[in-house]
C-alpha positions as CSV (number, residue, x, y, z in Angstrom):
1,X,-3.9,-12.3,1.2
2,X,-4.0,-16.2,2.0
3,X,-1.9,-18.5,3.9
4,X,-2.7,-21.7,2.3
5,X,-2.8,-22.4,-1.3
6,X,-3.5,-26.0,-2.6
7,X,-3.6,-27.1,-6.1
8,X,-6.1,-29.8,-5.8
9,X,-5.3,-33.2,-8.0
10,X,-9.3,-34.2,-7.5
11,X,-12.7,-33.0,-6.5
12,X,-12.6,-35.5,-3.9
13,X,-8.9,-33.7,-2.3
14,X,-11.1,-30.5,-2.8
15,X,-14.4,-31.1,-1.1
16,X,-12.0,-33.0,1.8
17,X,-10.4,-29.7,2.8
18,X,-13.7,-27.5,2.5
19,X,-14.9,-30.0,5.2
20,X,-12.1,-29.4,7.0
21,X,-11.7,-25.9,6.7
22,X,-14.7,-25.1,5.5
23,X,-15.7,-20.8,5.8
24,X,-11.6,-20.1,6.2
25,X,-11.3,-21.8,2.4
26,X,-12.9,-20.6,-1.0
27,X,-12.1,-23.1,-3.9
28,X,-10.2,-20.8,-6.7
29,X,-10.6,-21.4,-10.8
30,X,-10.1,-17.8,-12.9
31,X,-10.1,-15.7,-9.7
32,X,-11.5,-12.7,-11.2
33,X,-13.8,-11.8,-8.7
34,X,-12.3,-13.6,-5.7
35,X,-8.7,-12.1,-5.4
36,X,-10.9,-8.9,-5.6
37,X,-12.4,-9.4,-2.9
38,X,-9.8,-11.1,-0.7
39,X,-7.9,-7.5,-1.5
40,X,-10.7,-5.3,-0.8
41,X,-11.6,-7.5,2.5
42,X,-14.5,-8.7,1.6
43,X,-14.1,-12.0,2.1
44,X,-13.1,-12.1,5.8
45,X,-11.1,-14.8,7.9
46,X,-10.9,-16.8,4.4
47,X,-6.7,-18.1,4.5
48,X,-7.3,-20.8,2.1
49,X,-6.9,-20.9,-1.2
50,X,-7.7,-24.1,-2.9
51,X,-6.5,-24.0,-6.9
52,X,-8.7,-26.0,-9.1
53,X,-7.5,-25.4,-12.3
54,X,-5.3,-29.1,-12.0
55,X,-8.5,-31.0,-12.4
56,X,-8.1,-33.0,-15.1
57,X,-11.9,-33.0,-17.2
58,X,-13.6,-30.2,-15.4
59,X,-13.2,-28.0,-18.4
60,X,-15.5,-30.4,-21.1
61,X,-18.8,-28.8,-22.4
62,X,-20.7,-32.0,-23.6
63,X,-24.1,-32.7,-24.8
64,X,-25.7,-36.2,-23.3
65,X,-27.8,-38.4,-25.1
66,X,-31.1,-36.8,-23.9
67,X,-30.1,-33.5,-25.2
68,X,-28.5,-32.3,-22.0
69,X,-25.4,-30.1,-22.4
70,X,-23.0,-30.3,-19.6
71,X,-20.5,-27.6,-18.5
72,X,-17.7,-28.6,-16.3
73,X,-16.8,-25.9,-13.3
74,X,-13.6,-24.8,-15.5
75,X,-15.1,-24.1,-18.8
76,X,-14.4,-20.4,-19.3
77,X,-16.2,-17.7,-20.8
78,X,-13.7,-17.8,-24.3
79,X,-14.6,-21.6,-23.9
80,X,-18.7,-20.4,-24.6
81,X,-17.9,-17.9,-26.8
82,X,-15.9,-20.1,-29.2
83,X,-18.0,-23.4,-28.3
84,X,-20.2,-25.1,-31.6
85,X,-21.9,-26.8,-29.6
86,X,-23.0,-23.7,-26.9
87,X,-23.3,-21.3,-30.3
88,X,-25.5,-23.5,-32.1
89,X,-27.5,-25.0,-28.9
90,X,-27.4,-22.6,-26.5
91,X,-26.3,-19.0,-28.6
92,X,-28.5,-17.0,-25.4
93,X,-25.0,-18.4,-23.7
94,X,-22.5,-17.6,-26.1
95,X,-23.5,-14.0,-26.9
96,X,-23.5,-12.9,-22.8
97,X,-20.3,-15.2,-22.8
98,X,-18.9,-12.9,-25.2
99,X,-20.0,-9.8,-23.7
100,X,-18.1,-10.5,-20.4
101,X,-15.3,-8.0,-19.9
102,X,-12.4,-8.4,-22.3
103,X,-10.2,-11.5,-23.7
104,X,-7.9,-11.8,-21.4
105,X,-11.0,-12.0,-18.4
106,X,-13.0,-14.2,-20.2
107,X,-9.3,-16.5,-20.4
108,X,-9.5,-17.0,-17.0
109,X,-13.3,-16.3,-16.0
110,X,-15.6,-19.5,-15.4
111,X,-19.2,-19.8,-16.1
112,X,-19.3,-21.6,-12.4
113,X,-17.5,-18.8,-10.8
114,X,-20.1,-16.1,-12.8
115,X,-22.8,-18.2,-11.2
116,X,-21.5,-18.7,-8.2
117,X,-20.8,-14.7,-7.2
118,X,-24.6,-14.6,-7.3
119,X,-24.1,-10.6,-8.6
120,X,-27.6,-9.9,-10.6
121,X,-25.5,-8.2,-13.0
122,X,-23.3,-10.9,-14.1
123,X,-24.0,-11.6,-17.7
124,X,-24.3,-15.6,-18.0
125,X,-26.5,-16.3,-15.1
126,X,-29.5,-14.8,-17.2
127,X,-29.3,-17.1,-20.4
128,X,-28.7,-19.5,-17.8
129,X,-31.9,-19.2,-16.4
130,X,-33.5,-18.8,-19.4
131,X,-32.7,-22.3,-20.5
132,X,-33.7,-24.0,-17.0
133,X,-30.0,-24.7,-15.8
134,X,-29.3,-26.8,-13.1
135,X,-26.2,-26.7,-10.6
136,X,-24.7,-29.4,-9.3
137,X,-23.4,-29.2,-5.9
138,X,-20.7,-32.1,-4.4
139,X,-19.1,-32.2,-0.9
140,X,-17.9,-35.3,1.2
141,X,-21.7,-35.6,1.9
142,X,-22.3,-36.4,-1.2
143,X,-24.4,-34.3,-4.3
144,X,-27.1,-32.2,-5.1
145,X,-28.7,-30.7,-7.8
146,X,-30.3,-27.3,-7.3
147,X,-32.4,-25.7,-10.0
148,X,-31.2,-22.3,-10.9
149,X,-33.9,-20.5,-9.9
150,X,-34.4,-22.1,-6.7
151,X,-29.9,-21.2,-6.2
152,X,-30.2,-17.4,-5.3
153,X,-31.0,-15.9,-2.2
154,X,-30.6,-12.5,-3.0
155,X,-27.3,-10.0,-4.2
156,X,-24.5,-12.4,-3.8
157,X,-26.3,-14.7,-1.6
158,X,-26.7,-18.5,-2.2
159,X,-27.5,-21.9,-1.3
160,X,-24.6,-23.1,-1.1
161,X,-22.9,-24.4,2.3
162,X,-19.6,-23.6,3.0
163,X,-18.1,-27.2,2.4
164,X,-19.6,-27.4,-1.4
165,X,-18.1,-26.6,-4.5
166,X,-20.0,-26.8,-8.2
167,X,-18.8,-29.6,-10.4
168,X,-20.9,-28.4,-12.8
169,X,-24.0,-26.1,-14.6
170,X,-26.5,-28.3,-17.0
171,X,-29.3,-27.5,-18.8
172,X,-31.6,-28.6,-21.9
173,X,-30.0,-28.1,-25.3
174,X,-32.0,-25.7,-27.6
175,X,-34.2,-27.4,-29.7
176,X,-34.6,-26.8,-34.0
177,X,-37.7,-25.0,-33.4
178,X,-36.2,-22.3,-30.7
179,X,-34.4,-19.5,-31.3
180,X,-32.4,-17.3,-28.5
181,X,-30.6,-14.2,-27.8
182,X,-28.7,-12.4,-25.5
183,X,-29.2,-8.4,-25.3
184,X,-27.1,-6.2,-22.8
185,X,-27.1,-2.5,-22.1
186,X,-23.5,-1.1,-20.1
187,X,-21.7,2.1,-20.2
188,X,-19.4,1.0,-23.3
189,X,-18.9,-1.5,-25.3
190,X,-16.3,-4.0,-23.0
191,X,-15.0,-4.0,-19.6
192,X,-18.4,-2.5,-18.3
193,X,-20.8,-4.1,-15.7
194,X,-24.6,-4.3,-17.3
195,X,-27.2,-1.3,-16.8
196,X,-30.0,-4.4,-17.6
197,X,-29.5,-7.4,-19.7
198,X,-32.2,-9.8,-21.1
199,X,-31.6,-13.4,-22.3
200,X,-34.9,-14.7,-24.6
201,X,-35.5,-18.1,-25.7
202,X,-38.5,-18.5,-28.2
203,X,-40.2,-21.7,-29.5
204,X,-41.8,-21.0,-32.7
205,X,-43.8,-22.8,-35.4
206,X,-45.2,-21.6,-38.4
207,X,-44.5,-18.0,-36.8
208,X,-46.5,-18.4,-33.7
209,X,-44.9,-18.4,-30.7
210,X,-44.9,-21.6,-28.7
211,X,-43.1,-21.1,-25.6
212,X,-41.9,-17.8,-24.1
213,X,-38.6,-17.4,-22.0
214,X,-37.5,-14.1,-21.1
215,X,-35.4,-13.6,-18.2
216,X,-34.0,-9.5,-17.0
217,X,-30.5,-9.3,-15.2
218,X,-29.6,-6.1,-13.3
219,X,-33.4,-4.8,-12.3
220,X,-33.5,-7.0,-9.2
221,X,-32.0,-8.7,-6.2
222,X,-31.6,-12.0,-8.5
223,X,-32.0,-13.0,-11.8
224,X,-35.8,-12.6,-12.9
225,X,-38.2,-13.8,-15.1
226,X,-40.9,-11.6,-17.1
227,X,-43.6,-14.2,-16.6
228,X,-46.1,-12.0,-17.5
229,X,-44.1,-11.2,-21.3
230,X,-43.9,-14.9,-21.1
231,X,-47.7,-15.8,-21.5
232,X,-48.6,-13.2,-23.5
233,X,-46.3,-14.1,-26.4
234,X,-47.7,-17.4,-26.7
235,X,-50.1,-18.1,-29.7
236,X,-49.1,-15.0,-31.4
237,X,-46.9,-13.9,-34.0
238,X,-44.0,-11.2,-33.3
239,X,-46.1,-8.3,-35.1
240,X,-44.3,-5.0,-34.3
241,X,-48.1,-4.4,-31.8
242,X,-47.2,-7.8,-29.8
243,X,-43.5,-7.2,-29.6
244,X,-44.4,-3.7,-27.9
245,X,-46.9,-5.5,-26.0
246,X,-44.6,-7.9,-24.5
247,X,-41.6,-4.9,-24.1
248,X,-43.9,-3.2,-22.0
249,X,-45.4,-6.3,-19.6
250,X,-41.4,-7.4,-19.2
251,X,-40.5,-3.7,-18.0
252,X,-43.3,-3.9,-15.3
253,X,-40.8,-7.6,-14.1
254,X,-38.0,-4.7,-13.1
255,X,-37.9,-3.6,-9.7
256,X,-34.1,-1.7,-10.3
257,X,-32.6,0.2,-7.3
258,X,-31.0,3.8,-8.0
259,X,-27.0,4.0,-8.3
260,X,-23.9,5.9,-9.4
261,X,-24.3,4.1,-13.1
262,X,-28.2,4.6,-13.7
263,X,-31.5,5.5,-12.2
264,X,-34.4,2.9,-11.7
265,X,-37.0,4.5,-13.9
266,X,-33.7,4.2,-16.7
267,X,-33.2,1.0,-16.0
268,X,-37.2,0.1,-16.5
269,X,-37.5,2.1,-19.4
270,X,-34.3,0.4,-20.7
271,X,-35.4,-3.3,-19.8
272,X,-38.4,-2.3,-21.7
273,X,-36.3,-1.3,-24.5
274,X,-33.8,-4.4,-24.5
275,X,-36.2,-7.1,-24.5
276,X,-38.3,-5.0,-27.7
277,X,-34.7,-5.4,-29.9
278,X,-34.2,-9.0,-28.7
279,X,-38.0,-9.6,-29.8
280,X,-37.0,-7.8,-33.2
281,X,-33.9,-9.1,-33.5
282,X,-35.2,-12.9,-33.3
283,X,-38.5,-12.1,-35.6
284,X,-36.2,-11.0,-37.9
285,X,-33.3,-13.7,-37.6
286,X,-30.9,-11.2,-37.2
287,X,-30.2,-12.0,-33.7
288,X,-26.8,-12.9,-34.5
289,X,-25.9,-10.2,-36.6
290,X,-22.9,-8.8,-35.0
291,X,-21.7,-11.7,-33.1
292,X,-18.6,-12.5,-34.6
293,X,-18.3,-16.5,-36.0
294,X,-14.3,-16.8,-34.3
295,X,-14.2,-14.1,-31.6
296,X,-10.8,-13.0,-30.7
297,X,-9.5,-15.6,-27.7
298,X,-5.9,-14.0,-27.4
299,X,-5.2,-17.8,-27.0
300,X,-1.9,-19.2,-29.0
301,X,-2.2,-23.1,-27.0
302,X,-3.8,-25.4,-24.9
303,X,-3.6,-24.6,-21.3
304,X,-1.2,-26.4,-19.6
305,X,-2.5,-28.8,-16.7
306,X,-1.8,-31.7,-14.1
307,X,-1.5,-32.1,-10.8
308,X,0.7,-30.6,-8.2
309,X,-0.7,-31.7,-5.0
310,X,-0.1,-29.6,-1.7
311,X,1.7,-26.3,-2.7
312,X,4.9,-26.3,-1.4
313,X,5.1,-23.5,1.3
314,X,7.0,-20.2,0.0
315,X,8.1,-21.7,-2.9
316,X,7.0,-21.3,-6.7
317,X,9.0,-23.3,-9.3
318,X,8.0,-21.6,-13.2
319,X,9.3,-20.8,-16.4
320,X,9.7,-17.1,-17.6
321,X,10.5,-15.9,-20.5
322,X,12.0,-19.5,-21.5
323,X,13.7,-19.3,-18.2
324,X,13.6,-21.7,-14.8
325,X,13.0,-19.8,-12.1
326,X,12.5,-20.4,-8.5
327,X,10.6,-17.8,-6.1
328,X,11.3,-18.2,-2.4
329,X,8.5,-15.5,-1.2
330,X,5.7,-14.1,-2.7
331,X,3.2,-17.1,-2.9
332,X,0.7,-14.4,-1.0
333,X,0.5,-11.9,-3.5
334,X,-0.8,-11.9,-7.3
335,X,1.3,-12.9,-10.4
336,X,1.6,-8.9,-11.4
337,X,3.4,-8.5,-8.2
338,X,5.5,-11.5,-7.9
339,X,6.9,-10.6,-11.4
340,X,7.3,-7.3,-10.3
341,X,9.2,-7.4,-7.3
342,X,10.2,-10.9,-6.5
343,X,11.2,-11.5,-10.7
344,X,12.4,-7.7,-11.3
345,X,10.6,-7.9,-14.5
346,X,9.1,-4.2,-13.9
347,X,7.8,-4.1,-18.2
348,X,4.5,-5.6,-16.8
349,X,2.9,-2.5,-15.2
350,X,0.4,-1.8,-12.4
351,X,-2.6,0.1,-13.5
352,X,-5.9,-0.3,-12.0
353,X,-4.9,-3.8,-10.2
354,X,-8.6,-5.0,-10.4
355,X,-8.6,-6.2,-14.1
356,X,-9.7,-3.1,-15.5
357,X,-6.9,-1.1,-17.6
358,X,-4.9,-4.4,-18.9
359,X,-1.4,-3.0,-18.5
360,X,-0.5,-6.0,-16.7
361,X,-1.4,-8.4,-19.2
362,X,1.1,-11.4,-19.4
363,X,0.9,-14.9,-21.2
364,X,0.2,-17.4,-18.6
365,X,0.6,-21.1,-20.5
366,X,-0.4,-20.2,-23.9
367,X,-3.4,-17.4,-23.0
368,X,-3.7,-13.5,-22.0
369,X,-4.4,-12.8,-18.9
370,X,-4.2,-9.8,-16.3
371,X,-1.6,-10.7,-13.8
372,X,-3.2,-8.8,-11.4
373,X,-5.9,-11.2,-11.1
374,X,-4.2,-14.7,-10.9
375,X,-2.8,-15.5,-7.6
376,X,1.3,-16.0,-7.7
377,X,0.9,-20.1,-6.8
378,X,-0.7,-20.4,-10.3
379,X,2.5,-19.5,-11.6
380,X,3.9,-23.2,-10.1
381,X,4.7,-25.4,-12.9
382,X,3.6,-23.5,-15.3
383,X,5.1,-21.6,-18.3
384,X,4.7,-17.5,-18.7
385,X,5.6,-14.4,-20.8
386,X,6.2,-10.9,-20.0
387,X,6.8,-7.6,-22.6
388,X,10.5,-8.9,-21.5
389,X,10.1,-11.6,-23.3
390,X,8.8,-10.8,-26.6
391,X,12.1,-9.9,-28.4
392,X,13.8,-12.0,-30.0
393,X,18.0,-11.5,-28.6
394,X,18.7,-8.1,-30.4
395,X,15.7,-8.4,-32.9
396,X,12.1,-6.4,-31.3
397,X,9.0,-8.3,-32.2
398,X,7.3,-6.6,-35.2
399,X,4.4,-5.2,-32.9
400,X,7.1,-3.7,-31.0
401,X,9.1,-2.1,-33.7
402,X,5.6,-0.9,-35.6
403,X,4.8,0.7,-32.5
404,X,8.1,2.6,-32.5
405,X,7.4,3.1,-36.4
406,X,4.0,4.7,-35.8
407,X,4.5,6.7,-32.6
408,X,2.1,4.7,-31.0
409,X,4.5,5.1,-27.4
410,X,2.6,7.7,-26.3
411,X,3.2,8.1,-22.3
412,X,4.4,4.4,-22.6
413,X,2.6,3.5,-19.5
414,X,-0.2,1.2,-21.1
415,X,1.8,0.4,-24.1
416,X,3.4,-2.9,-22.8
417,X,-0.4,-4.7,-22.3
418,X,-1.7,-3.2,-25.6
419,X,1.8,-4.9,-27.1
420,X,1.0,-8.3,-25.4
421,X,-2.3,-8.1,-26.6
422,X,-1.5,-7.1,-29.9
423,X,1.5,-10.1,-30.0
424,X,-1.0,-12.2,-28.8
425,X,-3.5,-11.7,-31.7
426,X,-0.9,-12.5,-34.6
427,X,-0.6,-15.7,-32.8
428,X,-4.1,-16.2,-33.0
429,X,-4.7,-15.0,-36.4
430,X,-1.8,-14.1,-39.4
431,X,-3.8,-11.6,-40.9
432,X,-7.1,-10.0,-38.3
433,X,-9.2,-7.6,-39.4
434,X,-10.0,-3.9,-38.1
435,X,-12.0,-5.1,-36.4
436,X,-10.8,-8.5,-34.9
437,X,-7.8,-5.9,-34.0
438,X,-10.4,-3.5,-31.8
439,X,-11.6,-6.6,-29.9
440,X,-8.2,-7.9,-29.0
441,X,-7.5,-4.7,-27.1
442,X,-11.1,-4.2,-25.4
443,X,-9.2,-4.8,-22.2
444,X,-6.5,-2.4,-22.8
445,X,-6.9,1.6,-21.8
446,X,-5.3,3.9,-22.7
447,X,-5.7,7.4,-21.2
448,X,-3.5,9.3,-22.9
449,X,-5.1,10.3,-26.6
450,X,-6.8,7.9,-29.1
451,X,-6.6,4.6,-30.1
452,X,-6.1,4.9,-33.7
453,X,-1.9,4.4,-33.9
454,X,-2.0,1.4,-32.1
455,X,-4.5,0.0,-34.2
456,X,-2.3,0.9,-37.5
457,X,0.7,-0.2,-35.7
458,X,-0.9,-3.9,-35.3
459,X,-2.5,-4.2,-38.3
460,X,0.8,-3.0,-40.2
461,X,2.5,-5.4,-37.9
462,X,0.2,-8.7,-39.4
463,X,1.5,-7.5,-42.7
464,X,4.8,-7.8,-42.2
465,X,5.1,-10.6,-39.6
């Protein structure tokens, strides 16, 4: 899929080989979407791969001293999710933070790179807007700051030239007297790409509305705002009349296209519908009633980093499974295939290879991830975990042997990602709840029956372990 990979030590070393190379390279952090698309052919004549994910710093979420927060191009969707700082300034961003695909995506997923696919669908860019984010573009000819609404073209179109990366997205922190909220409608509850979202940010004083921000993701080319909703709400309170009101000027801000997941007069009826709840929801504080206070990361460490400099050509020096190994071929395919058939670990299984099913998922430094996703180069100095792996010499881990104890096998296909998953969350937490247990496998399928043995199987697994 590439030729080149380079794990850049330094912006600088990064924005030097864009110049040089410029449309044949694409700068690489989670991946998610790019070794997609370099699969699919998408990305044509691209045969660099420049790693960023060595950077040392680029993964801080700060707040300046005029009430700026600052998000470094590596801070990660878990990294919003679980953020005080982004959940008690900028909650809009940690609720569609959280509602990105699964754990082990949002382990690896960037706000930048969310941003920077310029897909109307993708949840962050719409909070994003709502809370007048700026990007800041760097190159060898120096920076730039683009507003975010002036960044979009059009579906996956940007400003950006070929020989800038984004160091990083700021924006205003929420003030005391603003309130926020994220609302998305999809197909189910994880993994799913949004019908329409809505991101709302309210200024309110003595319950009159100050200052109106409503922004609608998935109803046009780019992210929009309702500007109409926006004027209307100010001076007046959120009566159940005013909140219809403003529900119905927002859904006249969707222009929505017809596709295989919904129709355009859905979508507009459902925009109208969305932006009503988030209205309710912040009237009557209860917009953060089922976000959860420590979401489910399926993170046991701090990610391992430092500098490797140019990747050495065909070979990748790791640890697996507590072991030093050293891979002679395979730096141009993903991890799940390296392990697979350069490593002969064949307990990591191949389901949907685009992120999707979660049979692949591995431990890559300390966090779960779907190893069909991460380019094999990543793997270079760094320290991973397969279903191999989890035993103990002759002794199973206990998710393993409650597995075996419940009958949760099934067809055995999915079971070693569910497993990981499940190993992962014990980790995390000694003793999760139903619940927390449903959310660390939201990026596991399984198509065989239910889901309701594997649940028991892990939570009779946190009892014992």
């Amino acid at each position: 899929m590439w030729n080149h990979y380079i794990n850049a030590n330094s912006i600088e070393e990064a924005t030097t080989i864009l110049a040089e190379k410029r449309e044949r390279a694409r700068v690489v952090a989670g991946g998610t979407d790019l070794v997609l698309e370099l699969e699919r052919g998408v990305r044509k004549g691209v045969d660099t791969l420049i790693d960023v994910t060595r950077i040392p710093n680029l993964d801080q979420i700060t707040l300046d001293e005029d009430g700026v927060i600052h998000l470094g191009a590596l801070v990660t969707h878990n990294d919003c999710a679980s953020s005080k700082l982004i959940r008690e300034r900028a909650y809009p961003l940690a609720r569609a933070a959280w509602e990105v695909g699964a754990p082990q995506i949002r382990n690896r997923g960037t706000i930048v790179g969310n941003l920077v696919t310029s897909s109307p669908a993708n949840d962050t860019i719409a909070p994003l807007m709502a809370l007048g984010a700026k990007v800041t573009l760097v190159s060898t000819r120096g920076e730039r700051i683009i507003p975010l609404k002036k960044f979009y073209l059009g579906v996956r179109k940007n400003v950006m030239e070929s020989d800038e990366m984004v160091a990083e997205v700021s924006f205003p922190a929420m003030t005391k007297t603003q309130r926020g909220t994220f609302v998305k409608l999809a197909l189910r509850r994880a993994q799913a790409i949004s019908l329409v979202n809505a991101a709302l940010i309210l200024d309110v004083k003595a319950d009159t509305v100050q200052s109106a921000s409503i922004t609608l993701g998935a109803v046009t080319p780019v992210i929009t705002h309702a500007p109409q909703a926006e004027k209307f709400l100010v001076g007046k309170k959120l009566t159940d009349k005013n909140i219809a009101a403003a529900a119905e000027l927002a859904m006249k801000s969707a222009k929505p296209i017809d596709d295989v997941r919904g129709s355009a007069t859905y979508r507009r009826e459902m925009a109208r519908v969305i932006v009503s709840r988030g209205l309710t929801a912040l009237r009557d504080k209860k917009e953060r009633a089922d976000m959860p206070k420590e979401p489910v990361l399926l993170i046991s460490q701090e990610t391992a980093r430092g500098g490797f400099g140019v990747f050495p050509e065909g070979v990748i020096e790791t640890t697996v499974n507590g072991e030093k190994r050293t891979f002679v071929s395979g730096h141009d395919k993903t991890l799940l295939r390296l392990l697979r058939e350069e490593g002969a670990l064949t307990g990591t299984k191949e389901g949907c290879a685009e992120g999707e099913c979660g049979a692949c998922t591995v431990y890559l430094d300390g966090q779960a991830v779907m190893a069909c996703l991460v380019p094999a180069p990543r793997a270079h100095g760094a320290e991973i975990v397969t279903i191999e792996g989890l035993a103990h010499g002759d002794y199973l881990h206990p998710v393993q042997e409650k597995f075996i104890e419940h009958n949760a096998v099934q067809c055995g296909y999915c079971i070693p990602g569910f497993i990981m998953s499940g190993a992962k969350l014990l980790e995390e937490k000694q003793n999760p709840t139903r619940n927390e247990i449903e959310q660390a496998i939201t990026g596991n399928l399984c198509r065989c029956t239910g889901y309701y043995k594997i649940v028991q199987a892990i939570e009779d697994a946190s009892h014992s372990s």
